[in-house]
PyMOL Python script that loads the backbone (N, CA, C, O; Angstrom):
from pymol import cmd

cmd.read_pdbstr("""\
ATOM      1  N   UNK A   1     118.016 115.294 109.469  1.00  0.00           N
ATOM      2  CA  UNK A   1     117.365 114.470 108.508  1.00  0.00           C
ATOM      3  C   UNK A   1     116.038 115.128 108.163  1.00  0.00           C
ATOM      4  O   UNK A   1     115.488 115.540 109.184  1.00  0.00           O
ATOM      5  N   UNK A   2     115.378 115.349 107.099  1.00  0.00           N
ATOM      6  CA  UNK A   2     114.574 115.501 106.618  1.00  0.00           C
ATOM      7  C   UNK A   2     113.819 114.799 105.239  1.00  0.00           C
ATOM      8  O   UNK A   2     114.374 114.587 104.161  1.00  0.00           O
ATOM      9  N   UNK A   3     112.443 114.513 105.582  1.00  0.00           N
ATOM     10  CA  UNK A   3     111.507 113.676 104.701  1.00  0.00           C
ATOM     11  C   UNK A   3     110.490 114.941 103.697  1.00  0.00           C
ATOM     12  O   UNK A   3     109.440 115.491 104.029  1.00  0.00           O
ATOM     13  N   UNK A   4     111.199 115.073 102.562  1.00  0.00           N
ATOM     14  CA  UNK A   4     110.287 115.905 102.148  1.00  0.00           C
ATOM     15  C   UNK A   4     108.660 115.218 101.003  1.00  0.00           C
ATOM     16  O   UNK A   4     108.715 114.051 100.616  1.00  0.00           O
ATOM     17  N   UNK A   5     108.022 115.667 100.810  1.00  0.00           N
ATOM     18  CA  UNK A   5     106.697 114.960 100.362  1.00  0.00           C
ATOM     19  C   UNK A   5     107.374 114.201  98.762  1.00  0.00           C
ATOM     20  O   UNK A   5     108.522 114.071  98.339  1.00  0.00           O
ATOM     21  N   UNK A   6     106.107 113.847  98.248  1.00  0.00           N
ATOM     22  CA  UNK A   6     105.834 113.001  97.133  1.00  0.00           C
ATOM     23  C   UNK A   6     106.156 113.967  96.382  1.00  0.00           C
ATOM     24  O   UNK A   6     107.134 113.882  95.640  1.00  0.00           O
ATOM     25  N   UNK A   7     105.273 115.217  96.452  1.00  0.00           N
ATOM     26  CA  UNK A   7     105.425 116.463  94.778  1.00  0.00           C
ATOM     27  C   UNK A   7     106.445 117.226  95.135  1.00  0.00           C
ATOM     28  O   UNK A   7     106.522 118.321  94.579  1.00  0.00           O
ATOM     29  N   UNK A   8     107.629 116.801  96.287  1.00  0.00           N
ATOM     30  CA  UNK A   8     108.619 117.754  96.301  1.00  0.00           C
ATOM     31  C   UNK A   8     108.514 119.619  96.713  1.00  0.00           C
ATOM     32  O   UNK A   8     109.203 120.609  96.465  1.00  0.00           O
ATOM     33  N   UNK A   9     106.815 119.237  97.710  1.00  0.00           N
ATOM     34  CA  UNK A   9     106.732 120.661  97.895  1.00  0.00           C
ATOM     35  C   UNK A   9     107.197 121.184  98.903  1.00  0.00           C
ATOM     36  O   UNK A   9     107.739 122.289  98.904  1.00  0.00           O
ATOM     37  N   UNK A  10     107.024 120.346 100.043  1.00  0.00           N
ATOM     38  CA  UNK A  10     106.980 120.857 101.440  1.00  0.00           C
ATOM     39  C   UNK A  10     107.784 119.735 102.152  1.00  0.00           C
ATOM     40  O   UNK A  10     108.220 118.815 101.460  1.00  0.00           O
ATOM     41  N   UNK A  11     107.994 119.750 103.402  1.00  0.00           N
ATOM     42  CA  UNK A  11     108.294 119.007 104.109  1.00  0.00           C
ATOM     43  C   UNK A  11     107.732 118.264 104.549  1.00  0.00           C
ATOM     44  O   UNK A  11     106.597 118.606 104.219  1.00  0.00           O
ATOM     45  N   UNK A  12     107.582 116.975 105.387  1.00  0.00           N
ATOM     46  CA  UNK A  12     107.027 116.045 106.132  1.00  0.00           C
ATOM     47  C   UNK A  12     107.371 115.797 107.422  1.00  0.00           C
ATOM     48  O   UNK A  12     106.566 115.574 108.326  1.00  0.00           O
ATOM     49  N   UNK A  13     108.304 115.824 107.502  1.00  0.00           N
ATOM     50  CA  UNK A  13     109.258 116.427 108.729  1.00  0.00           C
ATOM     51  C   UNK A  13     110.692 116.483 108.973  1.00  0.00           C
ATOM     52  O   UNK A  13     111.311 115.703 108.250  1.00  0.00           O
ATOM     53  N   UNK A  14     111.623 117.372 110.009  1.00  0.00           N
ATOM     54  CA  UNK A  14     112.521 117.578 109.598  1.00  0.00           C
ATOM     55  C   UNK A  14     112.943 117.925 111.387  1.00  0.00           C
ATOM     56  O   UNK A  14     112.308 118.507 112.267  1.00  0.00           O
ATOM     57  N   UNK A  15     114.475 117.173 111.376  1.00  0.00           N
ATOM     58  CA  UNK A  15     114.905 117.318 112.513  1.00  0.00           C
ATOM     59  C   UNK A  15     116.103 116.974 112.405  1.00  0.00           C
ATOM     60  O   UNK A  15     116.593 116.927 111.277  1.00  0.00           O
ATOM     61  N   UNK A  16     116.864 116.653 113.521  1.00  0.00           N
ATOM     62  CA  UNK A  16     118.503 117.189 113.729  1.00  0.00           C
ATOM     63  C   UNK A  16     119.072 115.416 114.508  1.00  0.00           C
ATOM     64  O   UNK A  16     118.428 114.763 115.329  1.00  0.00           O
ATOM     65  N   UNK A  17     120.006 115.164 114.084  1.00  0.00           N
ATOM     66  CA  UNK A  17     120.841 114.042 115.078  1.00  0.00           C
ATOM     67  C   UNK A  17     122.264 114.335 115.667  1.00  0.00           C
ATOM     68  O   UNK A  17     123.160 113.718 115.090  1.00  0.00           O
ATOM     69  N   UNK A  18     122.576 114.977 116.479  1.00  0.00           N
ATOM     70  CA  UNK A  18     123.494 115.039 116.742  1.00  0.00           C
ATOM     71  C   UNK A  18     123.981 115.557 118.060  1.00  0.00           C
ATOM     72  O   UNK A  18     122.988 115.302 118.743  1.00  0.00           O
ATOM     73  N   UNK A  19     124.913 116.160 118.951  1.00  0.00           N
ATOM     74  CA  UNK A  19     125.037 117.215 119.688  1.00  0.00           C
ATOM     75  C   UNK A  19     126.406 117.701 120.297  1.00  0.00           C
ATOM     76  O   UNK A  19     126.987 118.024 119.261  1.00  0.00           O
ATOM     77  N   UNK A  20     127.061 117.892 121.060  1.00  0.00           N
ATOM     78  CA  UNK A  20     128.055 118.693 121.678  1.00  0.00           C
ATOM     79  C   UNK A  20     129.228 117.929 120.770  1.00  0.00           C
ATOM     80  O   UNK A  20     130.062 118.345 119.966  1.00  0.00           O
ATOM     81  N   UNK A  21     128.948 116.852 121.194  1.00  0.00           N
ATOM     82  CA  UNK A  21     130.215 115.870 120.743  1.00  0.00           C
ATOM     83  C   UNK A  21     130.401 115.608 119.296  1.00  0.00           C
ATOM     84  O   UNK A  21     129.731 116.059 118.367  1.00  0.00           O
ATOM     85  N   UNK A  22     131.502 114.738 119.248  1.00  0.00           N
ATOM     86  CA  UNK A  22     131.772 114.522 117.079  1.00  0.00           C
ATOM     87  C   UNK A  22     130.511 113.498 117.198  1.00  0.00           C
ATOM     88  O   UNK A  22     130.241 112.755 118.141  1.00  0.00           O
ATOM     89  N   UNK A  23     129.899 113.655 116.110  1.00  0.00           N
ATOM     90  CA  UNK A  23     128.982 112.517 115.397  1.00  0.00           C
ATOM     91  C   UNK A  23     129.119 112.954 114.270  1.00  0.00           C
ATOM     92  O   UNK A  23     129.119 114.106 113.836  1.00  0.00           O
ATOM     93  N   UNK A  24     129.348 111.080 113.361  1.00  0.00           N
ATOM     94  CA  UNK A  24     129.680 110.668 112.482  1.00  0.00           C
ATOM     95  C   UNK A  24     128.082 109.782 112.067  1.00  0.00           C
ATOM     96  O   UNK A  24     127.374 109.089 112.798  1.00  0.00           O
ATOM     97  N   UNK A  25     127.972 110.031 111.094  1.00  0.00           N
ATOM     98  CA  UNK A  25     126.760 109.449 110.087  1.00  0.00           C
ATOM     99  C   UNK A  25     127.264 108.364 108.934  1.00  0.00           C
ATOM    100  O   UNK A  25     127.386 108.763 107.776  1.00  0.00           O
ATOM    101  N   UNK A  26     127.466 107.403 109.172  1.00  0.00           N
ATOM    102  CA  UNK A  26     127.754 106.097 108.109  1.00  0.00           C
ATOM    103  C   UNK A  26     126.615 105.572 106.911  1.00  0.00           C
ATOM    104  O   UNK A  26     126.893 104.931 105.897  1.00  0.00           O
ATOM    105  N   UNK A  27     125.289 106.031 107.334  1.00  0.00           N
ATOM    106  CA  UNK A  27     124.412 105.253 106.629  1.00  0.00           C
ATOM    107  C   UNK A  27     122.859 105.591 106.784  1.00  0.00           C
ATOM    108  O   UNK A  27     122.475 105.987 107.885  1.00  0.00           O
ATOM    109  N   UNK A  28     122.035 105.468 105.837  1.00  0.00           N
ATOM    110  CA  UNK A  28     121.284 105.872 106.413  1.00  0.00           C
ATOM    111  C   UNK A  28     119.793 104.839 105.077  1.00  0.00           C
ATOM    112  O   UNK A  28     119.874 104.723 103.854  1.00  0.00           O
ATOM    113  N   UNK A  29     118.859 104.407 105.856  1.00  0.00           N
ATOM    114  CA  UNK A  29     118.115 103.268 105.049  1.00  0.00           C
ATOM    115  C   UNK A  29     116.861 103.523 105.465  1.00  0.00           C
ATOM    116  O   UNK A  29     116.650 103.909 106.615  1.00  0.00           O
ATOM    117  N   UNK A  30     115.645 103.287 104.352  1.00  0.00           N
ATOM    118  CA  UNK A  30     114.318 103.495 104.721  1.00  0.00           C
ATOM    119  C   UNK A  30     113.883 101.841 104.111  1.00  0.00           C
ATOM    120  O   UNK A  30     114.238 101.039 103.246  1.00  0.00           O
ATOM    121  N   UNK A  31     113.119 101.953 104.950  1.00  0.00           N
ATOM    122  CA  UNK A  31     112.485 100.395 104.911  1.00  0.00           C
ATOM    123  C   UNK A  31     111.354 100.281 104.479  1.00  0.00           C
ATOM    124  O   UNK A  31     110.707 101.254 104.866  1.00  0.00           O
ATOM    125  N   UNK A  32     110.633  99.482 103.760  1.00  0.00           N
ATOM    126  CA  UNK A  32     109.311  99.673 102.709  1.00  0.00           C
ATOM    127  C   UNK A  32     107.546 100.090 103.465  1.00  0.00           C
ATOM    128  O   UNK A  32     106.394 100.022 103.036  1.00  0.00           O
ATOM    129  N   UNK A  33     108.164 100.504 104.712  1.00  0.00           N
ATOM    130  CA  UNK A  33     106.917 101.219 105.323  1.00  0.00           C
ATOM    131  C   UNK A  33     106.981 102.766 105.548  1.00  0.00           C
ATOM    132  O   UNK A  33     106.012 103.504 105.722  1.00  0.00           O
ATOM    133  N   UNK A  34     108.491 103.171 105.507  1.00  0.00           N
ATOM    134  CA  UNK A  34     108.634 104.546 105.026  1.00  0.00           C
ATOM    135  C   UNK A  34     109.793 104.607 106.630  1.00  0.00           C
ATOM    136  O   UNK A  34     110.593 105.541 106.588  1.00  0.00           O
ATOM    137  N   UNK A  35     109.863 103.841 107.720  1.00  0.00           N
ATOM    138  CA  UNK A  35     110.915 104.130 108.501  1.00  0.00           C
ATOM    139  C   UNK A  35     112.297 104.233 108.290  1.00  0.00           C
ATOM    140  O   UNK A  35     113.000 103.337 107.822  1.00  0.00           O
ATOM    141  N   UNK A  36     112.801 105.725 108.765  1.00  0.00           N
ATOM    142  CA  UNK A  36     114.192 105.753 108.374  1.00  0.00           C
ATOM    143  C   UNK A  36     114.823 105.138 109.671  1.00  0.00           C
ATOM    144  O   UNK A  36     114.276 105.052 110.770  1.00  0.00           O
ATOM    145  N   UNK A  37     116.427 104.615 109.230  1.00  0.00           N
ATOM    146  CA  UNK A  37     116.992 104.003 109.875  1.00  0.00           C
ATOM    147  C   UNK A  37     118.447 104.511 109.684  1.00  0.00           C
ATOM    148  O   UNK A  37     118.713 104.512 108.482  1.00  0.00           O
ATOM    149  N   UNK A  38     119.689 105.030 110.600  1.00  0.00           N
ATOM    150  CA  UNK A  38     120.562 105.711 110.537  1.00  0.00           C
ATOM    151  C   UNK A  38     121.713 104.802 111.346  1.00  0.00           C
ATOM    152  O   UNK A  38     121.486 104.253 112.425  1.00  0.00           O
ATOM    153  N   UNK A  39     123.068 104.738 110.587  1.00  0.00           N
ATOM    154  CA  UNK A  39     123.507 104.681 111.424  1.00  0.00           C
ATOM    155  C   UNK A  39     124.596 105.480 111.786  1.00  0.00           C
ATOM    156  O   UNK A  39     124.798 106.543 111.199  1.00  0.00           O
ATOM    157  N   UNK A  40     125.613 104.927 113.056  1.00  0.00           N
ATOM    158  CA  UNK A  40     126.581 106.381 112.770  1.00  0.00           C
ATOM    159  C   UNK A  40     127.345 106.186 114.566  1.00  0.00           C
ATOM    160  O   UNK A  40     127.072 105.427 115.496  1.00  0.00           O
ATOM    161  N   UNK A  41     128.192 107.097 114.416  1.00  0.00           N
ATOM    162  CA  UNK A  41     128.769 106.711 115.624  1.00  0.00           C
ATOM    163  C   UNK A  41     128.787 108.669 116.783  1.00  0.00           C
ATOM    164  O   UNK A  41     129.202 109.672 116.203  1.00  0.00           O
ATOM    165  N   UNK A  42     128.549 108.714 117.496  1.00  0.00           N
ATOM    166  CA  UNK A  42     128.554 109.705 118.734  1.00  0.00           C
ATOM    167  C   UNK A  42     129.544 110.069 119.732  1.00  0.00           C
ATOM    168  O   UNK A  42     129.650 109.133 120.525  1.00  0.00           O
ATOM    169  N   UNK A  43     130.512 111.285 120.105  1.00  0.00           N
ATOM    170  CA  UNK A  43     130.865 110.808 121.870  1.00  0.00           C
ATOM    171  C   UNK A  43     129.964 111.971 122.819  1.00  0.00           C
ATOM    172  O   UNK A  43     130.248 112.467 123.909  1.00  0.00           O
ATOM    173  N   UNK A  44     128.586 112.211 121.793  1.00  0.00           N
ATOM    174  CA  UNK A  44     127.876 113.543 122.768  1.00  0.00           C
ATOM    175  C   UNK A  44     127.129 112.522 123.780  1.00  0.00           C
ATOM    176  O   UNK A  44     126.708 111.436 123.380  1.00  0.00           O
ATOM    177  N   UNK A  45     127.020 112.885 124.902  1.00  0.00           N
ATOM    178  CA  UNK A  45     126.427 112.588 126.452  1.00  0.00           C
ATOM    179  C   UNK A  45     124.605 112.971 125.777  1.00  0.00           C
ATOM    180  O   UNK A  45     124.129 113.718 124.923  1.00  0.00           O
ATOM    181  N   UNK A  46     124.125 112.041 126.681  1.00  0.00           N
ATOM    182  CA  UNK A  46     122.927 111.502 126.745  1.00  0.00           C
ATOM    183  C   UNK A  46     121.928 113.601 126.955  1.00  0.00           C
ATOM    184  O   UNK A  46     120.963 113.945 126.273  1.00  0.00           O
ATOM    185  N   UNK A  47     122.612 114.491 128.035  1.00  0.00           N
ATOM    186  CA  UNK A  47     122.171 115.575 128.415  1.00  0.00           C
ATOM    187  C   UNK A  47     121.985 116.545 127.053  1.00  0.00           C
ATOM    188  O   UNK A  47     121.336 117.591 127.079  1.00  0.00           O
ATOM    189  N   UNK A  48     122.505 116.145 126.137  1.00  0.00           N
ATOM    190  CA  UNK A  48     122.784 116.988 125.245  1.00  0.00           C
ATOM    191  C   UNK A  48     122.815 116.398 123.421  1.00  0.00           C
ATOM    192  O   UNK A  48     123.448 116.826 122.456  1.00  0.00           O
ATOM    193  N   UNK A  49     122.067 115.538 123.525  1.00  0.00           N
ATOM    194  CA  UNK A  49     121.902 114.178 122.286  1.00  0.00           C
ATOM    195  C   UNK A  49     120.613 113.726 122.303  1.00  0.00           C
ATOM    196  O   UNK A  49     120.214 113.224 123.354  1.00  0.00           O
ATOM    197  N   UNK A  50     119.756 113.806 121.217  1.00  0.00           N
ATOM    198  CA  UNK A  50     118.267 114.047 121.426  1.00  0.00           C
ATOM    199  C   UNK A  50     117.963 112.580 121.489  1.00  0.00           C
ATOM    200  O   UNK A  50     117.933 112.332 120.284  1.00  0.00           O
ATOM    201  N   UNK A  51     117.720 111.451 122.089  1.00  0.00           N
ATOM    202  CA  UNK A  51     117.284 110.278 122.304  1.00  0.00           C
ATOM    203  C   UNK A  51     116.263 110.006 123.514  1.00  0.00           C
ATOM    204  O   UNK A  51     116.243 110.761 124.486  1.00  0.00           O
ATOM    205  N   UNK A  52     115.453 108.938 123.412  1.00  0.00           N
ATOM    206  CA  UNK A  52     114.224 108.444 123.542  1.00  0.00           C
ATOM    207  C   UNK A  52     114.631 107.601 124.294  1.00  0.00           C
ATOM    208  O   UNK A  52     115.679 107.018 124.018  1.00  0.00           O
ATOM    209  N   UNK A  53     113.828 107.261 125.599  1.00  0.00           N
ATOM    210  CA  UNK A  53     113.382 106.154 126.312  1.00  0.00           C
ATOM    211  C   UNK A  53     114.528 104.754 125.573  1.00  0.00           C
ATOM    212  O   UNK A  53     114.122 104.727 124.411  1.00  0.00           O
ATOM    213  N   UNK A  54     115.128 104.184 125.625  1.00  0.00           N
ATOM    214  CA  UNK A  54     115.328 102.458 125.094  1.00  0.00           C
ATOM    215  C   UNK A  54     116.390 102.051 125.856  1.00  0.00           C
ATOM    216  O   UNK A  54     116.713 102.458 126.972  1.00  0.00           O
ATOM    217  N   UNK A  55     117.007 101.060 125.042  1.00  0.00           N
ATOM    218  CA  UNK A  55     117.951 100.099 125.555  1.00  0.00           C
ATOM    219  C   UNK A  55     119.686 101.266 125.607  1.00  0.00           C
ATOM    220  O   UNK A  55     120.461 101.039 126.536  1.00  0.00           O
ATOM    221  N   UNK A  56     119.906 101.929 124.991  1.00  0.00           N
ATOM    222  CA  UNK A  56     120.972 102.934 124.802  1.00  0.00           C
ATOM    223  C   UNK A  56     120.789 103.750 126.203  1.00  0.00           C
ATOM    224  O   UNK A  56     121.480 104.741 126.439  1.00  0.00           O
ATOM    225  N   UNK A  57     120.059 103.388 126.880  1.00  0.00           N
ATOM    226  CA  UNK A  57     120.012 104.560 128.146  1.00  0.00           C
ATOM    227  C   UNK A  57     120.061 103.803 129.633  1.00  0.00           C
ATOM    228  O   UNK A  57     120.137 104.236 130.783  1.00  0.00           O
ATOM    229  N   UNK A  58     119.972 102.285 128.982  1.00  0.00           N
ATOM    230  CA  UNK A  58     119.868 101.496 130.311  1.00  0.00           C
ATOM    231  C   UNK A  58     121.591 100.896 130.913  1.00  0.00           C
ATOM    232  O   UNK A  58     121.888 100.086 131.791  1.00  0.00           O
ATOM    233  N   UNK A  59     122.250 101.540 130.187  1.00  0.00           N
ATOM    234  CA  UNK A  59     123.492 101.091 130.401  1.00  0.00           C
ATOM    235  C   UNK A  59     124.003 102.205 131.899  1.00  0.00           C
ATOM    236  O   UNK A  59     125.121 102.088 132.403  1.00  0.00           O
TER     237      UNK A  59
END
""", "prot")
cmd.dss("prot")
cmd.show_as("cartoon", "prot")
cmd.util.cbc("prot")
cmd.orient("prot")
């Protein structure tokens, strides 16, 4: 995913969702403060799937 600027020059930032396993991307929504929101389905393992601290890890 990548957010590129207002004048279409440069980037804002730019990074990757995915990893070993199939991932599938269904959707993807920005919300009127500028957060993107994705959804999508995975079978890559937690070792190898770039995710953060939350509730997806407490299982």
């Amino acid at each position: 995913m990548a957010n590129v600027n207002a004048s279409g020059t440069g980037l804002e930032y730019c990074g990757y969702i995915g990893g070993a396993g199939n991932d599938y991307g269904y959707g993807i929504a920005v919300d009127a403060l500028g957060s993107a929101y994705i959804t999508g389905y995975t079978s890559s393992k937690e070792g190898n799937f770039p995710v953060k601290t939350g509730p997806d890890l407490a299982r």
